[in-house]
C-alpha positions as CSV (number, residue, x, y, z in Angstrom):
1,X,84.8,25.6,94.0
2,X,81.7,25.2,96.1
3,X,78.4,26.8,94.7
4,X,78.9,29.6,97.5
5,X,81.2,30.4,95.9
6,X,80.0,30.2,92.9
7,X,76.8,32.6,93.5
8,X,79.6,35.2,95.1
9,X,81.4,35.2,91.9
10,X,77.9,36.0,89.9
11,X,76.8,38.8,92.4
12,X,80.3,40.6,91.9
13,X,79.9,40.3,87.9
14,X,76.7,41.3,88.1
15,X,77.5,44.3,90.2
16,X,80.0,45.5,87.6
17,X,78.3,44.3,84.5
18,X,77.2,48.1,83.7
19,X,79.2,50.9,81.7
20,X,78.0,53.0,84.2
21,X,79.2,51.2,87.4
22,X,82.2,50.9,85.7
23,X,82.5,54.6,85.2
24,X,81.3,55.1,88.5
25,X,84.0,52.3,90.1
26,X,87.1,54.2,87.8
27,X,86.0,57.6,89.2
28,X,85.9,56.4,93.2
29,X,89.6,54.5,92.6
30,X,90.5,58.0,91.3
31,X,88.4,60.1,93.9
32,X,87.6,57.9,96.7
33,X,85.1,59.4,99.7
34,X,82.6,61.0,97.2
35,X,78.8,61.5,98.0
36,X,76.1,60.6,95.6
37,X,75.8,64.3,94.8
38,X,79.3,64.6,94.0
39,X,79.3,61.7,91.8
40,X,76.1,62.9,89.7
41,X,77.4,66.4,89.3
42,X,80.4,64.5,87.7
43,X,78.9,62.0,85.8
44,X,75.5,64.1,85.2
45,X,73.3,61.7,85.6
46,X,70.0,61.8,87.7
47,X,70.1,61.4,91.8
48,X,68.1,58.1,91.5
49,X,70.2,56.7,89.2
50,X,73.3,57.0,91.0
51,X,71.8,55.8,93.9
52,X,70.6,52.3,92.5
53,X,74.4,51.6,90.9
54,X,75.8,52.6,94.0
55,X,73.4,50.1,95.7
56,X,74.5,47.0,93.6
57,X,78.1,47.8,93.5
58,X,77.4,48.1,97.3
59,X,75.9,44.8,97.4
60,X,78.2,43.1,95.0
61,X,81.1,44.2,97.5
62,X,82.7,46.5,95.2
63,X,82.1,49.8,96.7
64,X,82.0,50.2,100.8
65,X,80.1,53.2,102.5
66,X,80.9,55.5,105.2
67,X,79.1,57.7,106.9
68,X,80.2,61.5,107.7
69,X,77.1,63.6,109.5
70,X,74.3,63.0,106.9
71,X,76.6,62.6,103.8
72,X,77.4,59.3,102.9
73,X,80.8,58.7,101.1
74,X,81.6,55.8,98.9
75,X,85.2,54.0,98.3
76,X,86.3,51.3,96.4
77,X,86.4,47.8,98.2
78,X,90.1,45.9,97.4
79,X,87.4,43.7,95.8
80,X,86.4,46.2,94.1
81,X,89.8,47.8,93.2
82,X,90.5,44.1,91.3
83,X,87.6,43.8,89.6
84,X,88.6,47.7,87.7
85,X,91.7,46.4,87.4
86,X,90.4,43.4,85.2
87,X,88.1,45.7,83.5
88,X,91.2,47.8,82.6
89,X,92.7,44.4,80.9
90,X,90.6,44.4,78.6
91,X,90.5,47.8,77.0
């Protein structure tokens, strides 16, 4: 492997080296296209919060946007889909 590769490898880990992304990556692959209101209703946690995980997973290439009038829904990446998968290896 090349060291691009490499650094890819470490943003995706990084993205989903959180219990909370991980909750928030199991609850899009089992309700994909929810807003960051829906998902803090569910997981009652603050606005803000949800945001900023959304953000890395976002960045990391786990969890893709799309926008719908001024609500933003979120979905699970195939990327993303493996890397839960994984996660679910090791429970």
């Amino acid at each position: 492997m090349d060291k691009r590769r490499y650094r890819e490898l470490e943003r995706m880990l990084k993205g989903a080296a959180n219990h909370r992304r991980v909750e928030v990556m199991d609850m899009l692959d089992k309700n994909p296209e929810l807003s960051v209101s829906e998902i803090t209703d569910r997981l009652m946690i603050d606005f803000r919060t949800a945001s900023e995980h959304l953000r890395k997973l976002l960045i990391a290439g786990l969890v893709m946007k799309r926008y719908e009038g001024t609500t933003v829904r979120h979905a699970l990446t195939a990327r993303g889909r493996s890397i839960l998968q994984f996660c679910r290896i090791l429970e």
